[in-house]
Structure formats: C-alpha cells, structure tokens
C-alpha positions in Angstrom: 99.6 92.6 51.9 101.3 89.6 51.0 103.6 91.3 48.2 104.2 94.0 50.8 105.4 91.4 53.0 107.3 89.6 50.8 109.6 93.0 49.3 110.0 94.1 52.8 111.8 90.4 53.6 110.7 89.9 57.4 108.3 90.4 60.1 108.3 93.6 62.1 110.3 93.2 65.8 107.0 93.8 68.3 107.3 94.1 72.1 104.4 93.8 74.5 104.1 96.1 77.6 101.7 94.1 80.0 99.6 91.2 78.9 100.9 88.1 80.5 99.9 84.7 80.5 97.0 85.2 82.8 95.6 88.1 80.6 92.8 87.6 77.7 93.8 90.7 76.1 97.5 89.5 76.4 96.4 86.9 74.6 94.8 88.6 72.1 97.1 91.3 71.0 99.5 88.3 70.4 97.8 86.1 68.2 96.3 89.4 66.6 100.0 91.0 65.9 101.1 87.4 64.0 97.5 86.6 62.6 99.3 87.8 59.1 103.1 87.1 59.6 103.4 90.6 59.4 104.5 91.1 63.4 106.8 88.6 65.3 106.8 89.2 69.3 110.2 89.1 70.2 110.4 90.8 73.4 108.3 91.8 76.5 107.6 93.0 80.1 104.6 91.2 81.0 104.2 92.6 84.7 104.5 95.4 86.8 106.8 93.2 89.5 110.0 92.6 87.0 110.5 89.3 89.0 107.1 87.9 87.9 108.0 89.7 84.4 110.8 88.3 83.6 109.5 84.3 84.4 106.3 85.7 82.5 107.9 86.4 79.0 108.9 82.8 78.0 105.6 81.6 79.2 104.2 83.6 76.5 107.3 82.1 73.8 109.7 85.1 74.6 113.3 84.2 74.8 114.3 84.4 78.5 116.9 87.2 77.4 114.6 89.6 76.0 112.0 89.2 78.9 112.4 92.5 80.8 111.5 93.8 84.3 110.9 97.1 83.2 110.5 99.2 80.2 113.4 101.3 80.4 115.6 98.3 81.2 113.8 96.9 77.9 114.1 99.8 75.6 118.5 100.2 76.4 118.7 96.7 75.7 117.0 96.3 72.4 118.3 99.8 71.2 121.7 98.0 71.7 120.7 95.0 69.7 121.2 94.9 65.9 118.0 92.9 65.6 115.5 95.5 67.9 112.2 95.6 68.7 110.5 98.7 66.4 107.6 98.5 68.2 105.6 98.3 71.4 101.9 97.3 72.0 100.8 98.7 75.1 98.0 96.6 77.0 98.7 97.5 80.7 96.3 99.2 83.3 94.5 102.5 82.5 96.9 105.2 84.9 100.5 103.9 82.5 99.3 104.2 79.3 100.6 107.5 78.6 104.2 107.3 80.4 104.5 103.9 78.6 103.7 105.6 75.4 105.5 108.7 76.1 108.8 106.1 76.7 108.3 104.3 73.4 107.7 107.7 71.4 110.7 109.2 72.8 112.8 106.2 71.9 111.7 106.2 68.2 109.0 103.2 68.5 106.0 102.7 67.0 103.0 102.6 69.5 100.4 100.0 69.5 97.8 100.8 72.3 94.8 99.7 74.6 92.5 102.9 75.2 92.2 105.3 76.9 95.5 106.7 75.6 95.8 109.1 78.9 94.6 110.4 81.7 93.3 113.6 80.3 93.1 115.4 77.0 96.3 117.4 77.6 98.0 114.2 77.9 96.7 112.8 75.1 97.6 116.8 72.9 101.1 115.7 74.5 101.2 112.1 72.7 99.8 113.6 70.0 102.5 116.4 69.2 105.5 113.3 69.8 104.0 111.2 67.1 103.6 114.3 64.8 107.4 115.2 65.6 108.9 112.3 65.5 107.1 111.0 62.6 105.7 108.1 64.4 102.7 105.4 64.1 100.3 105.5 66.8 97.2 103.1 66.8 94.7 102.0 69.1 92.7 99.0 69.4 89.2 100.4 68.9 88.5 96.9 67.3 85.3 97.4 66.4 85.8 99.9 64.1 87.9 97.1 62.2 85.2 94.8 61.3 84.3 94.5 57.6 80.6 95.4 58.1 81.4 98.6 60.4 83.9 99.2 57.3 81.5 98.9 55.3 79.0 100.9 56.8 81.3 104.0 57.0 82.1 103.5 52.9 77.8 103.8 53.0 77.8 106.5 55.1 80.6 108.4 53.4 80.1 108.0 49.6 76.3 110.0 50.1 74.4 106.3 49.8 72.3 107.5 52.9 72.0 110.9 51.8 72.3 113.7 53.7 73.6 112.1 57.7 70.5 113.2 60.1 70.9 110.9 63.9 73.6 108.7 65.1 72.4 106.8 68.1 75.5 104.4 69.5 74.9 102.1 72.7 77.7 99.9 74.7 75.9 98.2 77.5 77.3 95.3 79.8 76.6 93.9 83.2 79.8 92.8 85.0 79.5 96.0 87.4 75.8 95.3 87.8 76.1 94.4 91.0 78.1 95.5 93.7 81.8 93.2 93.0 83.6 95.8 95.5 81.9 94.5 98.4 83.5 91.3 97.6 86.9 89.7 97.0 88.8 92.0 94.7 91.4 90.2 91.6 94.4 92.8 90.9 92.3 94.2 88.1 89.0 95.1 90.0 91.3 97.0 92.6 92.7 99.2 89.7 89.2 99.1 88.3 87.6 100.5 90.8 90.1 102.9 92.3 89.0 106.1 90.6 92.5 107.3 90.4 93.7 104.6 88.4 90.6 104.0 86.0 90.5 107.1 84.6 88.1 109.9 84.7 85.2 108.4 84.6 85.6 104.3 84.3 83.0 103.2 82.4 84.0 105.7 79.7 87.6 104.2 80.2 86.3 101.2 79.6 83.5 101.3 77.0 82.4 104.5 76.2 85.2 105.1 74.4 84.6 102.5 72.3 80.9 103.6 71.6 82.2 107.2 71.0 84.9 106.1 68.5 82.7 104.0 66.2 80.2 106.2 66.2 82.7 108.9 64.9 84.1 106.3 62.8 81.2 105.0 61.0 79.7 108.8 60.2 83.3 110.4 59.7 82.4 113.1 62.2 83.7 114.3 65.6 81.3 115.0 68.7 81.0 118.9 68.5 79.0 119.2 71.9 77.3 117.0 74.7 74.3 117.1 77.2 75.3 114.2 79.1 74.0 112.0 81.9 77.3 110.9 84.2 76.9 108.7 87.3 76.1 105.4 89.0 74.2 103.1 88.8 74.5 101.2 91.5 74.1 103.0 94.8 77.2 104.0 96.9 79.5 103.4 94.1 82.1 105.7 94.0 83.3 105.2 90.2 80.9 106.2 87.4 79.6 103.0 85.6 77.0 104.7 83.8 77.3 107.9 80.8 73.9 108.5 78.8 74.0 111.8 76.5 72.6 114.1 73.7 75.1 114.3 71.2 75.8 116.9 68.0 78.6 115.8 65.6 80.0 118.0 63.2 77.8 119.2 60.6 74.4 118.9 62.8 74.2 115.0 62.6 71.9 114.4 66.2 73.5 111.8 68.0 72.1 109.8 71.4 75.2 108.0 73.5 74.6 105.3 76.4 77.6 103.3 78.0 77.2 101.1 80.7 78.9 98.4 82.3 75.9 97.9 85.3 73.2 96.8 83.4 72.3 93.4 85.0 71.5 90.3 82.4 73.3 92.0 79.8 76.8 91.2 77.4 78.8 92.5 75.3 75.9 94.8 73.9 76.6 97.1 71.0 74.9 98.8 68.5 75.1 101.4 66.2 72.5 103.2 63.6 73.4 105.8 61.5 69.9 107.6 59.7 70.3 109.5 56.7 67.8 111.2 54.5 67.5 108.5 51.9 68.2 105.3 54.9 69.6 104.1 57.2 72.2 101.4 58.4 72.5 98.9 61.8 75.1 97.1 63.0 75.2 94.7 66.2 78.1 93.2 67.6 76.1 90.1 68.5 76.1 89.2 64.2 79.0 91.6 63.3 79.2 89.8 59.9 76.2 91.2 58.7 74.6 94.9 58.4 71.2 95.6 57.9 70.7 98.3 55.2 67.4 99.6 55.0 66.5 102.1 52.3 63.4 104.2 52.9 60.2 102.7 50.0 62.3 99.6 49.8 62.4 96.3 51.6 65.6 96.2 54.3 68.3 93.7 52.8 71.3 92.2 55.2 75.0 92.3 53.6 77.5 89.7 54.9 81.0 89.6 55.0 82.2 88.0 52.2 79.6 88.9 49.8 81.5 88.9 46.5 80.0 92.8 45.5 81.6 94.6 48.3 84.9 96.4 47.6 88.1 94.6 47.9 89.5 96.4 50.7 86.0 95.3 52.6 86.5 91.9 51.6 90.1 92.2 52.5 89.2 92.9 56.2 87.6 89.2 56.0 89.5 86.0 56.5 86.9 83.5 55.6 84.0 82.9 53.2 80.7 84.0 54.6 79.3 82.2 57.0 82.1 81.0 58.6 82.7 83.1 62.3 85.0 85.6 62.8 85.5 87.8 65.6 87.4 90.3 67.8 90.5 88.3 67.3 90.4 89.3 63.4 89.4 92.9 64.1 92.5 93.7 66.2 94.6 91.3 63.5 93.3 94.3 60.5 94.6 97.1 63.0 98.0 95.0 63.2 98.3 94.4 60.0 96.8 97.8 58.4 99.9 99.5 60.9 102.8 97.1 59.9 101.6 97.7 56.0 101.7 101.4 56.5 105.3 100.8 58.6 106.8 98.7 55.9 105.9 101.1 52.8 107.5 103.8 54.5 110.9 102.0 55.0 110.8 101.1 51.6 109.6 104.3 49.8 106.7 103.4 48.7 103.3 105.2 49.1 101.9 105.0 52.2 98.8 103.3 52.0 95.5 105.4 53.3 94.4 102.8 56.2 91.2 104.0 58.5 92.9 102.5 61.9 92.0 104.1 64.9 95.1 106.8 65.2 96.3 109.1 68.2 94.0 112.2 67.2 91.1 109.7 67.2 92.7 108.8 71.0 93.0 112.7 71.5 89.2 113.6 70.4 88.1 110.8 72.9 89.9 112.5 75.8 88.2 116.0 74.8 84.4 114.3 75.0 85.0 112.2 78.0 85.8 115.8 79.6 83.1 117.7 77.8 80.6 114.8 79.1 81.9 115.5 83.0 81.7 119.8 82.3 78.2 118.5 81.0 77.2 116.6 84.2 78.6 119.3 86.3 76.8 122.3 84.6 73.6 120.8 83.6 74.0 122.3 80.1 75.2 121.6 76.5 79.5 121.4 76.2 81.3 122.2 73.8 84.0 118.9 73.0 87.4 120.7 72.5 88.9 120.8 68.8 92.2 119.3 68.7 94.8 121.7 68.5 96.4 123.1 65.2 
C-alpha cells in the first residue's frame, strides 16, 4: 500500500454526498477515506437544503469554495477544475442512492456507497451496466465483510479447510424499532425511516438485512439461489417491515437460515454468522470481531485473533494493531477505502490491478434480486427463485 501510494505521488480527490456534521456515518466515511492517506476529502454537499450545505462543508474541513448545494452544481464545478474530485462516497437517505450514483457514473466518477444501492433490482442491473461501460469502480460499505477474521473465515471456507460447505445460518438483530418510535417525536431520519416510500422495499432489509445477506454470501463465496421467507412486523400496526426471517439455498445446495431485525427489544448490534462444513465449522460475532472460533469436528475448538503472526499477510494487512488492541467498524470501512483507491491508483499507472474482495455493484445488484425474492416469497407462501444477474 504504502509503495502504491508513494509511485502514484498523492492522495485521491474524494467528495462526500450527505454526511454532515451531525451524521455518525458522515463521520465515519471521513475518517475511514483518510485512515491510510490514500483519500483526501476535498469537496462535498453535506445536505439536501444547499443553504444548510454549503455552511455544512467547512464544518466538516471543506474549503468554503468547494462546499456545494447540489450535486450537479458540484460535479460542473470540479469537472472544470484542474485539481477535481475522482470520486464520490455516497452516504445520503435510502430513495437518492441510485440518482446520486447514476450522476457520478455518468460523469466518470468512481462511486463509493451506503446500501442499498437502489430502489429495486432493475435499478441496481442499471448501475451495474454504467460501471461495466464506463469502466468504473463501484463499492459499498458492507463493512463487515472487511474485518480480518470475516476475511479470514472466507480464505477457510474457500480453500476446502471445512470440507465440503453444508448450512450457512446468518442473524442481524437490533432493538431501536422495538418499540413503537413513530408514535413519538420523529428526527429527519426516523421520518425517512419510516416512510415506506423512502426506506426502501422492505426497511429493515434496507437497513440490515442486507448486511446479513452479503456476509453470508461473502464468507461462503455463494449467492442466495432461492428463499422461503418470513416478511413483516413486529410490532403491531406498523406499517414498514422491521422483521425478515427465511429458509435459504445458496448456490451449490449450501442450506442457509436468515433472520434480520431491528424490533427485538434489549438487543444491539447483534451479528452472527456460522458457516458448517463437512469436516467443521467456523463462528464469528460482531461483539469480539477480532477473533473466530474454528472448531474442527474430533478436535478441541481453538479461537484465532487478528494479528496472529500465522495468518496470511493480506489477513494481517486488514489489521492495524497488534492483537489485543480494539479495532472496529471505523477500520473495516478504512480496508474498503483503501482496497478501492489501491485498485484506482494501479490502474492509472498500468500496473496490475490488484484482486481485492470489496463489496462491488453486482454484490449491490444480487442484494436487490433477494430482497425481491424474499417479498415474492412472503406473498406466495412458497420457495423463490433469487434472480441471476444478467449476462
């Protein structure tokens, strides 16, 4: 990275869509993009009102020139500047994900995005046929696939160590819907939240489940080939879904079992995933994401940290300090940052483009097709096929 860095001579020009000073994840794409001096923010529109944009931007240590009101006033500018932005992370609400993107695409930029990357999966085909023509870079921040121990538990899963891959089982369960927060006074977000036309198709799958979904793919290397799925609400009277439970089948007849839920009262930031083979089997937790429990069957279960001087390099590369030190979310989005600007920066200089594992835009794609399948599913009462992307 740092060689990379150094041939290349500077950081890449980033611009963030959304995220001002207000906003956590604002706040973390920032800090994320210039973990490794491999992003520099040097422009932004922070806010859907371009007045409260524009005083937003230097807040956030934007120059007061490049802090727009609007995207397309943003992208003219900087096309016209010698020193442009090359790329936009996209953190806004759920319903502008895909114009924004569509925008940047169309303008030549790279795309850095919060999920769900549209509305529906012909949306997201859309996205994915600009990026293909245009030759562009399109991640999304499905940061828990960029921890070292998920990383490493796909290399496991991958290279045969668990033998043949028999049951997936993937949970994301949280409680800050558990109780009923649209009977009471709303913030800007919980009135987009909660407004099914702006969450998505089904919010807690906007939300979550497409986390769940993606790491479970991640970590076996397999799409969802069909569903039986649960869809609803919890909590009575609700009119977005806060709640997805489901049968899954992933390519290759791995048996799968999904739950996403953002309405289970006392809960956190819940996640967990186990991936059974015929040999083992391996478990992961985001409440100790520096360690995986590997247990092979006849032999006693053993827990790998980060940091463990064994693992691989490009594990350990995913790791910023010695193990037992904490790391976090923060470091997971900084790999996706970093993993994209490494991949950017060989290509402008003609050198092989490295094979990074970042979440991409037919990950974002698949995600759209088994959100859909999982409503078909709900509606039917029966098994759904997921749509293959197309050719």
């Amino acid at each position: 990275m740092t060689e990379l860095r150094q041939q290349f001579g500077r950081p890449l020009r980033l611009a963030m869509v959304g995220g001002g000073p207000d906003s956590w994840i604002g706040r973390m794409h920032l800090g994320a993009a210039e973990f490794d001096g491999l992003w520099q923010v040097v422009a932004a529109v922070c806010s859907g009102d371009p007045a409260r944009s524009r005083t937003a931007g230097p807040a956030l240590g934007i120059d007061p020139g490049r802090a727009y009101g609007t995207l397309t006033e943003m992208i003219a500018a900087e096309r016209a500047r010698p020193d442009g932005i090359e790329a936009v992370a996209i953190m806004t609400p759920n319903d502008t994900h895909y114009a924004y993107a569509v925008m940047a695409l169309e303008a030549g930029l790279d795309v850095v995005a919060d999920k769900p990357v549209s509305h529906d999966f012909a949306e997201a085909c859309h996205l994915r046929a600009l990026v293909r023509e245009g030759g562009r870079l399109y991640a999304i921040t499905h940061g828990y696939s960029a921890y070292p121990m998920v990383r490493y538990a796909r290399r496991l899963a991958l290279d045969g160590a668990l033998g043949d891959l028999r049951l997936v089982q993937v949970e994301y369960i949280q409680s800050g819907f558990a109780t009923r927060v649209e009977d009471g006074p709303l913030t800007s977000r919980l009135r987009w939240l909660l407004d099914p036309s702006r969450s998505g198709l089904a919010m807690v799958m906007s939300a979550i489940g497409c986390h769940a979904q993606h790491l479970a793919s991640f970590a076996t290397g397999r799409r969802v080939a069909r569903v039986m799925a649960d869809v609803g609400a919890l909590v009575p009277g609700r009119r977005v879904v806060d709640y997805v439970s489901a049968l899954v089948e992933l390519e290759g007849g791995v048996r799968g079992t999904f739950t996403a839920t953002q309405a289970a009262a006392g809960s956190e930031n819940d996640i967990r995933l186990r991936v059974y083979g015929e040999r083992g089997m391996i478990d992961w937790t985001h409440r100790v994401p520096s360690y995986l429990t590997v247990s092979m069957q006849g032999e006693a279960s053993r827990v790998v940290g980060r940091g463990d001087p064994y693992l691989p390099p490009d594990i350990l590369a995913g790791g910023r300090a010695p193990r037992g030190h904490p790391e976090g979310l923060r470091e997971a989005f900084a790999n996706i940052y970093g993993e994209v600007a490494q991949e950017r920066m060989a290509r402008q200089l003609g050198e092989q483009v490295p094979a990074f594992p970042y979440p991409r835009i037919d990950d974002g794609a698949h995600t759209m097709a088994f959100i859909e399948a999982c409503l078909a599913s709900q509606a039917t009462g029966r098994w759904t096929e997921v749509a293959p992307l197309p050719a």
